[in-house]
C-alpha positions as CSV (number, residue, x, y, z in Angstrom):
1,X,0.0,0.0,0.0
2,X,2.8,2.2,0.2
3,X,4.2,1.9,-3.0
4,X,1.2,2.5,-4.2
5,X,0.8,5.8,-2.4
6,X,4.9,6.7,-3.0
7,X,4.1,6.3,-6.8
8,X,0.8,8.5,-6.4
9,X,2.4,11.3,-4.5
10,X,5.2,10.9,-7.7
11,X,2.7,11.4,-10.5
12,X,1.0,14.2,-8.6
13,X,4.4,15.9,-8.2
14,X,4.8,15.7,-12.1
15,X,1.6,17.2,-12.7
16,X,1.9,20.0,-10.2
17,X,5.4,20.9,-12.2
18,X,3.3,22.1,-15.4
19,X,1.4,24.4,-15.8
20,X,-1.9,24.4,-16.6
21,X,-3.2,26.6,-19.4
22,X,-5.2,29.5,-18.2
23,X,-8.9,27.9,-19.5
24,X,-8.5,25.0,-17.8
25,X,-8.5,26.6,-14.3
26,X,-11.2,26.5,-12.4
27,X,-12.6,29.4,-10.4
28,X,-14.7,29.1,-7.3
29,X,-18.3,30.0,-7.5
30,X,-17.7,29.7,-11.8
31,X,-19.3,26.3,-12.1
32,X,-20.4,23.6,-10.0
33,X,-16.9,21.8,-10.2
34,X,-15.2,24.9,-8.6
35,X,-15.6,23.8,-5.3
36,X,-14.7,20.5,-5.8
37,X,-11.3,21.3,-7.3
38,X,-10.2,23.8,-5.1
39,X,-10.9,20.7,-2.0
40,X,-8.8,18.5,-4.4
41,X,-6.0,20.8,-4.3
42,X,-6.2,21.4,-0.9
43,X,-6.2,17.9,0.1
44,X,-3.0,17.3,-2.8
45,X,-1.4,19.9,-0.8
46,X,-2.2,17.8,2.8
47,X,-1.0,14.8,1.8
48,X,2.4,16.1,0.1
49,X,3.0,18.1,3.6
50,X,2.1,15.3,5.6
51,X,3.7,12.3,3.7
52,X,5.5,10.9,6.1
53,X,2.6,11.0,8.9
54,X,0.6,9.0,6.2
55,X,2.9,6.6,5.3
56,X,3.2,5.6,8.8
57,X,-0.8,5.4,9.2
58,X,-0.5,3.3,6.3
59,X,2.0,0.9,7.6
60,X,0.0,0.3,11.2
61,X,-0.4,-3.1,12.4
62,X,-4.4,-3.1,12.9
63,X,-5.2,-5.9,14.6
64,X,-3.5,-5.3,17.7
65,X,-3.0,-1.5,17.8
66,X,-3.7,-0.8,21.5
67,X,-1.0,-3.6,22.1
68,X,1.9,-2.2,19.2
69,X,0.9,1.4,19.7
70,X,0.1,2.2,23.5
71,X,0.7,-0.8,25.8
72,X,4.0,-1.7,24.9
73,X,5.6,2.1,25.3
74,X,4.4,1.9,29.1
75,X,4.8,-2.2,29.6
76,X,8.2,-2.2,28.3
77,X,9.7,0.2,30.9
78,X,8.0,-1.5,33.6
79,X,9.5,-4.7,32.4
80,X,12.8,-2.9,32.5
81,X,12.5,-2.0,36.3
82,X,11.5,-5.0,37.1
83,X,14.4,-7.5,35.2
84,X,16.6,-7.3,38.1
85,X,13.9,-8.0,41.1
86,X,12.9,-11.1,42.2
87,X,9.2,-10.3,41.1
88,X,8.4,-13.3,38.1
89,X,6.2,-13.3,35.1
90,X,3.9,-15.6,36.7
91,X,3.4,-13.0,39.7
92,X,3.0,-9.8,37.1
93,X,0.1,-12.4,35.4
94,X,-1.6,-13.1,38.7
95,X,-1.5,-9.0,39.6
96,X,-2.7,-8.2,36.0
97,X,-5.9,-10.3,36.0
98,X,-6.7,-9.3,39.6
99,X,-6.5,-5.5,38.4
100,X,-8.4,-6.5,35.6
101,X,-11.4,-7.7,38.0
102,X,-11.0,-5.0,39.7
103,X,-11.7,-3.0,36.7
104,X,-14.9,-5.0,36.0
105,X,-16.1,-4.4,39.3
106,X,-15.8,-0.7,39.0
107,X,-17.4,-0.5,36.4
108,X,-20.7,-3.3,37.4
109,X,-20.9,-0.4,40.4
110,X,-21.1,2.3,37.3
111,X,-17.8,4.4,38.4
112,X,-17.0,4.0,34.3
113,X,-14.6,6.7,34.0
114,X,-12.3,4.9,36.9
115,X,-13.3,1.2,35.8
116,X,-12.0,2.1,32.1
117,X,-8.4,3.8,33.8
118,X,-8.1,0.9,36.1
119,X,-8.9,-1.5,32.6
120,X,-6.1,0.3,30.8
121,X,-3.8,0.0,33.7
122,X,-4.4,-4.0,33.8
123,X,-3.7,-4.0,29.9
124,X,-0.6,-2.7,30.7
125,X,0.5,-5.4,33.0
126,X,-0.7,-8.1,30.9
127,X,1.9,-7.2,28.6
128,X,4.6,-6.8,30.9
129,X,4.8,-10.1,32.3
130,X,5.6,-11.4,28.6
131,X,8.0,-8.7,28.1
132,X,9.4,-9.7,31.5
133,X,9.4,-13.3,30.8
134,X,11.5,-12.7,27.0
135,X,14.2,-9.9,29.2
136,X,14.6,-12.4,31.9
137,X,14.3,-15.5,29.5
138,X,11.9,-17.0,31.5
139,X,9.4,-17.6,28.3
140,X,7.6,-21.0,29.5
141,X,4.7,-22.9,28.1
142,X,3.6,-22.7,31.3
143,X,3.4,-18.8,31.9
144,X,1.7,-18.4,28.7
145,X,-0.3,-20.9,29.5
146,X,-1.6,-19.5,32.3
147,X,-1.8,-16.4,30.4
148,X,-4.3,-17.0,28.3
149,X,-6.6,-18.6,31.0
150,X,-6.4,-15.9,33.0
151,X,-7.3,-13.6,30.4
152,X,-10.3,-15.9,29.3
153,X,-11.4,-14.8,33.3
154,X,-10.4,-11.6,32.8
155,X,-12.7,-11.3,29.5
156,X,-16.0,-12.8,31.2
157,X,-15.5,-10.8,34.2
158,X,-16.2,-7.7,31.4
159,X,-18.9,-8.7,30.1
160,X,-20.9,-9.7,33.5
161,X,-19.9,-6.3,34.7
162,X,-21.4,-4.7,31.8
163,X,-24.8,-7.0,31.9
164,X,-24.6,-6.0,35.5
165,X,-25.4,-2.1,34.8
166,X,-29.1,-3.3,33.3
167,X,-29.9,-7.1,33.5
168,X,-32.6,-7.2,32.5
169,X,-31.7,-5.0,29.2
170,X,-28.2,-6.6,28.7
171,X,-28.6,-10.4,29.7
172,X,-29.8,-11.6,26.2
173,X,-27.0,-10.1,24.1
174,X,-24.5,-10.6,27.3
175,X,-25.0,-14.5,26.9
176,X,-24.0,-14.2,23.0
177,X,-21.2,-11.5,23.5
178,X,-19.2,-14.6,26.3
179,X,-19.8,-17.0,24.2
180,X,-19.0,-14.9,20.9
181,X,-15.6,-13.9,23.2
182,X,-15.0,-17.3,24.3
183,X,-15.4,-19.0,20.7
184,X,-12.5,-16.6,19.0
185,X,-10.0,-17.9,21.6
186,X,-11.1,-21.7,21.3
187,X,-11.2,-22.2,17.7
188,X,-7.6,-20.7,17.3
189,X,-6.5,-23.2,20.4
190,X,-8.4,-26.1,18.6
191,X,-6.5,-25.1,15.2
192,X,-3.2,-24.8,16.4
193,X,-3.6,-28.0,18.6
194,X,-4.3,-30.1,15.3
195,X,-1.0,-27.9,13.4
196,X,-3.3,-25.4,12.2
197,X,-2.4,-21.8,11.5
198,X,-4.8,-19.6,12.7
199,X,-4.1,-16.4,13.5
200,X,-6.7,-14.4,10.9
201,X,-9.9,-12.7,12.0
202,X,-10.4,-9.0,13.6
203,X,-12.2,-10.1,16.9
204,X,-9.1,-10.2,18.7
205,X,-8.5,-9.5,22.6
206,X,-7.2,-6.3,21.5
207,X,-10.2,-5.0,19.6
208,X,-12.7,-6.2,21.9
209,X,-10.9,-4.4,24.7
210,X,-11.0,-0.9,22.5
211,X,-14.4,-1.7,22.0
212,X,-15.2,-2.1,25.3
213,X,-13.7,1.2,26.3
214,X,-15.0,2.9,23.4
215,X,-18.8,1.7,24.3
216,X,-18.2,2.4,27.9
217,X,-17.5,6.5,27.1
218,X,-20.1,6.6,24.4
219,X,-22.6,5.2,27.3
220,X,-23.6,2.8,24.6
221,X,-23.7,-0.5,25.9
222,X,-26.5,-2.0,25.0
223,X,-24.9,-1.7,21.2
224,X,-21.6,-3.1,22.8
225,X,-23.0,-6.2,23.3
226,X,-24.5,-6.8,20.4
227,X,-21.5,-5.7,18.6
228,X,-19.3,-8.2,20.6
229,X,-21.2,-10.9,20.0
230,X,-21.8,-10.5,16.5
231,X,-17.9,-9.9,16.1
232,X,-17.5,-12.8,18.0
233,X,-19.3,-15.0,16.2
234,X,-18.1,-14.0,12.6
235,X,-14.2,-14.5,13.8
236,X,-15.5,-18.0,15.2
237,X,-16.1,-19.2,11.4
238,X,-13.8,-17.1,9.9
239,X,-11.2,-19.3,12.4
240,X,-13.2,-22.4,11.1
241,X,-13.4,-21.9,7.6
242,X,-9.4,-20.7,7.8
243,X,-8.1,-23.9,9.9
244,X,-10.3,-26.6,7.9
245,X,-8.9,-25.4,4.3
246,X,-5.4,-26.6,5.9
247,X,-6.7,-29.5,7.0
248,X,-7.9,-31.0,3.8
């Protein structure tokens, strides 16, 4: 994609170098195309400015961007301090998931604001016992292992917290939204556990979290749910359809 856009911004860079002839310009307010050229130009002129922003945007990893673009700047430092304690992955894993509950309880109680700061926070950690784990070269089967169970806790915990602020508004969708959640991490775990690659779909832990966060601050949760578990659902056979086309 950014080839693509380098060899755009060259052919506009040609075309700006000559010249147009003075009855091809178009004049504002001359003929219904005015408009619309002059935003043209104006958006030529952003992008050539703003190139290298672009081509960055272009380049982002989107299916894990709180994870490549906001957890690991904080989780790596806090890795860092803590390679030469006696504090273990395992231990940073425990602490995450019981910051995550935390977080879900704040925010069954409807503090929000503090349940979604406390959720970040808990994000954080859950990446910095892995980066621990790789600095200390601890990586086990075990810690990630553990991991990934804890985070499958961590998940229902959100949802029940979020069905909590209006049972009997949220149960229906809250049942689909776990089970939605739960079926994105199992397929993968089936697929790889029969040789599969699986690692395709968009309903991963990292989008459901922004979702979550996002719903929470838009107060629309209702829509949330129904969102996760129709996300959930669609990465479930996605997973399936992916895995069973290697197994043929």
């Amino acid at each position: 994609m950014i080839n693509i856009f380098n060899a755009i911004l060259h052919l506009r860079a040609r075309s700006l170098a000559v010249e147009r002839p003075a009855h091809n310009r178009a004049v504002v307010g001359s003929n219904p195309s005015g408009p619309i050229t002059c935003l043209y130009w104006v958006g030529v002129a952003f992008i050539c400015k703003n190139r290298e922003y672009i081509k960055w945007c272009l380049g982002m990893e989107f299916k894990y961007p709180l994870t490549n673009y906001v957890y690991r700047r904080f989780s790596i430092p806090i890795a860092k301090l803590l390679k030469h304690t006696g504090v273990s992955p395992n231990a940073v894993t425990w602490f995450a998931a019981f910051v995550g509950f935390f977080a879900a309880y704040l925010i069954a109680i409807r503090e929000v604001i503090a349940g979604v700061v406390v959720l970040f926070i808990s994000q954080i950690l859950d990446c910095a016992d892995g980066d621990l784990a790789r600095l200390k070269g601890q990586t086990t089967r075990r810690g990630a292992y553990l991991d990934s169970v804890l985070d499958r806790f961590v998940d229902a915990g959100l949802i029940i917290a979020l069905i909590a602020l209006a049972p009997a508004d949220y149960w229906f969708p809250g049942v689909f939204a776990i089970v939605g959640t739960f079926l994105v991490s199992y397929t993968r775990s089936r697929a790889e556990a029969v040789g599969a690659e699986c690692r395709v779909g968009l309903a991963t832990r990292d989008f459901r979290i922004l979702a979550i966060i996002l719903g929470l601050l838009l107060g629309q949760v209702y829509y949330l749910l129904v969102f996760l578990a129709l996300m959930g659902f669609f990465t479930a056979f996605h997973r399936m359809v992916y895995s069973m086309k290697q197994m043929e």
